[in-house]
LUMKOL-857899 format. One record per residue (C-alpha): residue in one letter; z, x, y. Coordinates in steps of 0.02 Angstrom, whole numbers, padded with zeros to 5 digits, always signed. Layout:
N
aZXY ...
***
This chain:
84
x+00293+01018+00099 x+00101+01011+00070 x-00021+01092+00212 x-00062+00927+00301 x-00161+01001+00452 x-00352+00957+00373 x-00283+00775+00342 x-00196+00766+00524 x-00385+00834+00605 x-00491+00706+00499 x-00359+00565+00530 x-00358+00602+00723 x-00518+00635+00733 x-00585+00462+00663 x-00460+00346+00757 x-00346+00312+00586 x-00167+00344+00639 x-00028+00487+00573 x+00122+00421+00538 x+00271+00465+00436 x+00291+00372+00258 x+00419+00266+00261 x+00482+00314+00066 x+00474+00510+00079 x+00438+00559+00266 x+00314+00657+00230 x+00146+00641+00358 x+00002+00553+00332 x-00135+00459+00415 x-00227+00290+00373 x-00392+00341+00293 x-00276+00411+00147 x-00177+00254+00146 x-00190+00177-00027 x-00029+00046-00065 x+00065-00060+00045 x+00278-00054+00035 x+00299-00225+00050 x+00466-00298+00173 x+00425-00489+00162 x+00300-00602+00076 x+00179-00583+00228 x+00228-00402+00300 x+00214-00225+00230 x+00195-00034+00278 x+00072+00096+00212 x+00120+00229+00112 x+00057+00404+00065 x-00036+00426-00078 x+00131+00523-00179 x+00227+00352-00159 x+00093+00226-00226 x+00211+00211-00384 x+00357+00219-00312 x+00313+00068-00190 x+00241-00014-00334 x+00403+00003-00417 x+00514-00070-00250 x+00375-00205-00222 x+00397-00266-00415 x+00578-00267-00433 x+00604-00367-00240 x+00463-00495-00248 x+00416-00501-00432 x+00222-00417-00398 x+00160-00273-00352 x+00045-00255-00198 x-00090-00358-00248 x-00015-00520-00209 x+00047-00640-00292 x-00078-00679-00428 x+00003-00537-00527 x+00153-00621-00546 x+00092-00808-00579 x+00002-00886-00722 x-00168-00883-00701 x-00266-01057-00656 x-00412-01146-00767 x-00577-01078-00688 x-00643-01237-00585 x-00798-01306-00690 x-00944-01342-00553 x-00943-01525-00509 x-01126-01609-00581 
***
């Protein structure tokens, strides 16, 4: 278990929240928060900064992207040509 008490202070401190991460359990507050563990199209949970692959990992095999939205998994669009 890594010391977590500087992170906890600074996290309290600054109004981010402390919450457990919902892959490993381990502590960890919001201004370390860094991916998003994705449970529907619209809705997702922050994870600690160990986990960013492994929610990348759960978020790719479930909804077919990571994170970032869908873009990732589509094909991209023809860049819109300024109307004259």
């Amino acid at each position: 278990m890594k010391l977590r008490r500087m992170n906890k202070i600074y996290a309290q401190t600054n109004g981010y929240f402390w919450l457990p991460c919902p892959i490993c359990d381990q502590m960890f507050g919001g201004h370390e928060w860094d991916a998003t563990l994705r449970i529907s199209q619209s809705q997702g949970v922050g994870v600690c900064p160990d986990c960013v692959e492994e929610a990348t990992k759960r978020n790719t095999e479930k909804f077919g992207y990571s994170e970032y939205g869908i873009a990732i998994a589509l094909p991209q669009s023809k860049k819109a040509t300024p109307a004259s």
